[in-house]
C-alpha positions in Angstrom: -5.2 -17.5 -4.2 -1.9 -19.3 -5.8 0.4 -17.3 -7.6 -0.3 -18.4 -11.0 -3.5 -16.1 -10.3 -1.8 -12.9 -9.1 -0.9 -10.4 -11.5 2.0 -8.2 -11.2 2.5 -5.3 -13.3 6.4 -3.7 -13.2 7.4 -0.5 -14.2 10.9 1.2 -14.7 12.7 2.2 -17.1 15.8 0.1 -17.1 15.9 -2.8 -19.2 17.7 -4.3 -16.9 15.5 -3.9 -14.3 12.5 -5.1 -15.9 14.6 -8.0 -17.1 15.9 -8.9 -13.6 12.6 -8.7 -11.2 10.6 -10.0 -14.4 12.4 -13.1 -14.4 12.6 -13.9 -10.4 9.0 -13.1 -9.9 7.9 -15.1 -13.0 10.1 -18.1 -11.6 7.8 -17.5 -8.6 4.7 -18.3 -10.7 3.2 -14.7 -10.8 1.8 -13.1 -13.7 4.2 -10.7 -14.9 3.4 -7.4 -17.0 5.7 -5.1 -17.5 6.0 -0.7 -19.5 8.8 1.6 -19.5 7.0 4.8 -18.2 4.2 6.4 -16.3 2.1 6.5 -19.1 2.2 3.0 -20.2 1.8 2.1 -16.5 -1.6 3.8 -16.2 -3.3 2.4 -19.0 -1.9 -1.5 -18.9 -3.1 -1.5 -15.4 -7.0 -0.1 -16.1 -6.9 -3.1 -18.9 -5.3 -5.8 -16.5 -6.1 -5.0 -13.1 -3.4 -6.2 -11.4 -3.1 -7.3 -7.8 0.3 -5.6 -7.1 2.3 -2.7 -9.0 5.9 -2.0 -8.8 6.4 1.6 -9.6 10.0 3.2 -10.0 9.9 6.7 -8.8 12.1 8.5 -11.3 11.1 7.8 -14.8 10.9 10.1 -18.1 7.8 11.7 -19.2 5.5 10.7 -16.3 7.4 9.7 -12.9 6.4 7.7 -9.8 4.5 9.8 -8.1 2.7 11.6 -10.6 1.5 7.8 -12.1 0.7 6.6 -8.7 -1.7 9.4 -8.2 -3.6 8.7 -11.1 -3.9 5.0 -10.7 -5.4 6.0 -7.0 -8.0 7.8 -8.9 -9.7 4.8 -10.2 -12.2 3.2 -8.3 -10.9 -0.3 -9.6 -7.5 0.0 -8.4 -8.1 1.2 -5.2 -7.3 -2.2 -3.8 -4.4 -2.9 -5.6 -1.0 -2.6 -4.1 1.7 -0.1 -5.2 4.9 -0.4 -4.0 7.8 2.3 -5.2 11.1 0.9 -6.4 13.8 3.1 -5.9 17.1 4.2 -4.8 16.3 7.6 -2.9 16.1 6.9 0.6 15.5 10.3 1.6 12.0 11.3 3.5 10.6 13.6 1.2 10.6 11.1 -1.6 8.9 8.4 0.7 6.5 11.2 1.7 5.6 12.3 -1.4 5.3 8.4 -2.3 2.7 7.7 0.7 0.7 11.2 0.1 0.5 10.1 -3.2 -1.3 6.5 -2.1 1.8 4.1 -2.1 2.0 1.1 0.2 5.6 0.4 0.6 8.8 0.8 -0.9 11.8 -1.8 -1.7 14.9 0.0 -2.5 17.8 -0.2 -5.2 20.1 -1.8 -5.6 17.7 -5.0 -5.9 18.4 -8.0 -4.2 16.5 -10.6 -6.1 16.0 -13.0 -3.1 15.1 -10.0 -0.7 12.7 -8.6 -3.6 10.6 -11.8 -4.0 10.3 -12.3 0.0 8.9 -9.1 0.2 7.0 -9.9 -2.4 5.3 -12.5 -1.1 4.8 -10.9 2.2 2.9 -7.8 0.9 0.4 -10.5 -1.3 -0.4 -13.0 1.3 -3.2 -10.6 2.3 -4.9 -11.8 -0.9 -5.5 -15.4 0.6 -8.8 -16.9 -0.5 -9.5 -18.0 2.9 -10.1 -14.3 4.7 -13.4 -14.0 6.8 -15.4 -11.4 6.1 -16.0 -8.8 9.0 -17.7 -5.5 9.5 -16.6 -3.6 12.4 -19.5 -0.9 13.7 -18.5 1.8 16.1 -20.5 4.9 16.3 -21.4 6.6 12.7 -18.2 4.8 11.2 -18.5 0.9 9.3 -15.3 -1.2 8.6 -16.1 -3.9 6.0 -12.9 -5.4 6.2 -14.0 -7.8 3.0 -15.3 -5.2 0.7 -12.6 -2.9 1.9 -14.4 0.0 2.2 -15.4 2.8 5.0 -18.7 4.6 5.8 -18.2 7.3 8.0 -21.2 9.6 9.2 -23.4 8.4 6.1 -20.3 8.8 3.6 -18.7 5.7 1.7 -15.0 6.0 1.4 -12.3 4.1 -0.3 -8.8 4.3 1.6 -5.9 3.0 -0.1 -5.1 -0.2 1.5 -2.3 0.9 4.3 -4.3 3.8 5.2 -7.5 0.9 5.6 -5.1 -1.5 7.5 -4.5 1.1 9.9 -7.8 2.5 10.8 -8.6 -1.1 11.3 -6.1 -1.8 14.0 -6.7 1.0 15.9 -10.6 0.8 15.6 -10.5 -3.1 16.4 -9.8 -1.6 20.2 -11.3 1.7 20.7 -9.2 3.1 23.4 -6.2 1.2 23.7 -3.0 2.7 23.3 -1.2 0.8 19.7 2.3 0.9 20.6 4.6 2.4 17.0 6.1 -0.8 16.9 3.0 -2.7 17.2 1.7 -0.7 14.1 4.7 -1.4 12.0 5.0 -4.6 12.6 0.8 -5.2 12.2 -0.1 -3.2 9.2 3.5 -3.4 7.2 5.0 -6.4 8.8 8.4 -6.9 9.7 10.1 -8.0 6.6 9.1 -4.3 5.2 11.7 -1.5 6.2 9.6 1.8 6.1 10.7 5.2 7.2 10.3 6.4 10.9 7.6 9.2 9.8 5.1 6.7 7.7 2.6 6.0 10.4 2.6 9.3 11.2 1.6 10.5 7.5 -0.6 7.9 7.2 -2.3 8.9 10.8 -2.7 12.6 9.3 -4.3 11.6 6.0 -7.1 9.3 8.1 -7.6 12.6 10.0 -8.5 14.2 7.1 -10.8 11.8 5.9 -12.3 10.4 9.6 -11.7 13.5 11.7 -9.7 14.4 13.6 -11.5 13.8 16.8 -11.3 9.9 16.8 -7.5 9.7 17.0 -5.3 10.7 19.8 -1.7 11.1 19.8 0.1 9.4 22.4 3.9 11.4 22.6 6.4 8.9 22.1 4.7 5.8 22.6 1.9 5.7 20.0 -2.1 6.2 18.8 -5.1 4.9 19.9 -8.7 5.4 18.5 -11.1 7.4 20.3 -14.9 6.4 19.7 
């Protein structure tokens, strides 16, 4: 997929901002939307569908959060990407970003250059080239092009990081994924993320899985248990 293809849709209420990363990202050849609230967020992206969303957290009369949520609601954005821009750093906000279905973060102050290489790391995964694969193991069914689970009978729908994850650790039933080896796999290493975000991640795939097929591995990492 080129980039003239991929649609962005960027949300904040700053002017400034949505003048700044508009421009850089549109230089990039992206498809650039952009609203000023929560509200506006919610309903240009049900008509436009876009590939990525760039979501500030604190915004008036519907923030971050509280839009994110809702967008995770519909069945036709459950691929899409949803990154948080802001400049709280503290782990209750990046919690309360990931419970509420976010991918990733990129912080304030932006960095223009910094911005659009993250960017383009969190969208290569829409390539046109991925092969399809379904990955069986017991009662539960990875169809890695489809992205979507069924789990003892039951289709789910994970939010993509949540997907990525359950993926690596399923590829290998059994083998111990090292913390590092997660980050590095499922949010790459041009992506800073907080130290807790696999494990909020891990506890939400618990919920939905069980919490029988993963193991806890103190102070080294996960592994999948079939």
């Amino acid at each position: 997929m080129k980039n003239k293809d991929i649609k962005i849709l960027l949300v904040d209420d700053e002017p400034d901002i949505l003048e700044i990363v508009g421009y850089n990202l549109s230089n990039e050849g992206y498809q650039v939307m952009t609203a000023e609230n929560g509200n506006k967020a919610v309903k240009k992206a049900k008509k436009e569908l876009p590939h990525l969303i760039i979501l500030d957290v604190m915004m008036p009369e519907m923030d971050g959060i509280e839009a994110c949520e809702l967008l995770r609601k519909n069945p036709d954005l459950q691929n899409t990407l949803i990154v948080f821009l802001t400049a709280r750093g503290e782990d209750y906000s990046q919690m309360a970003g990931f419970d509420a279905g976010a991918d990733d973060y990129i912080t304030k102050p932006i960095k223009p250059k910094i911005l659009v290489s993250k960017v383009k790391a969190l969208l290569r995964r829409f390539k046109e080239d991925d092969v399809a694969d379904t990955l069986k193991i017991g009662s539960l069914e990875i169809n890695r092009e489809a992205y979507k689970i069924t789990s003892k009978g039951k289709e789910l729908v994970l939010p993509r990081k949540e997907f990525e994850l359950l993926s690596l650790l399923a590829s290998k039933p059994g083998k111990v994924f090292k913390r590092e080896e997660i980050l590095d796999t499922v949010w790459g290493n041009e992506v800073v993320v907080g130290g807790r975000t696999i494990d909020v991640h891990i506890r939400k795939l618990r919920e939905k899985i069980g919490d029988e097929s993963f193991k806890t591995i103190k102070g080294v990492g996960y592994k999948f248990v079939d």
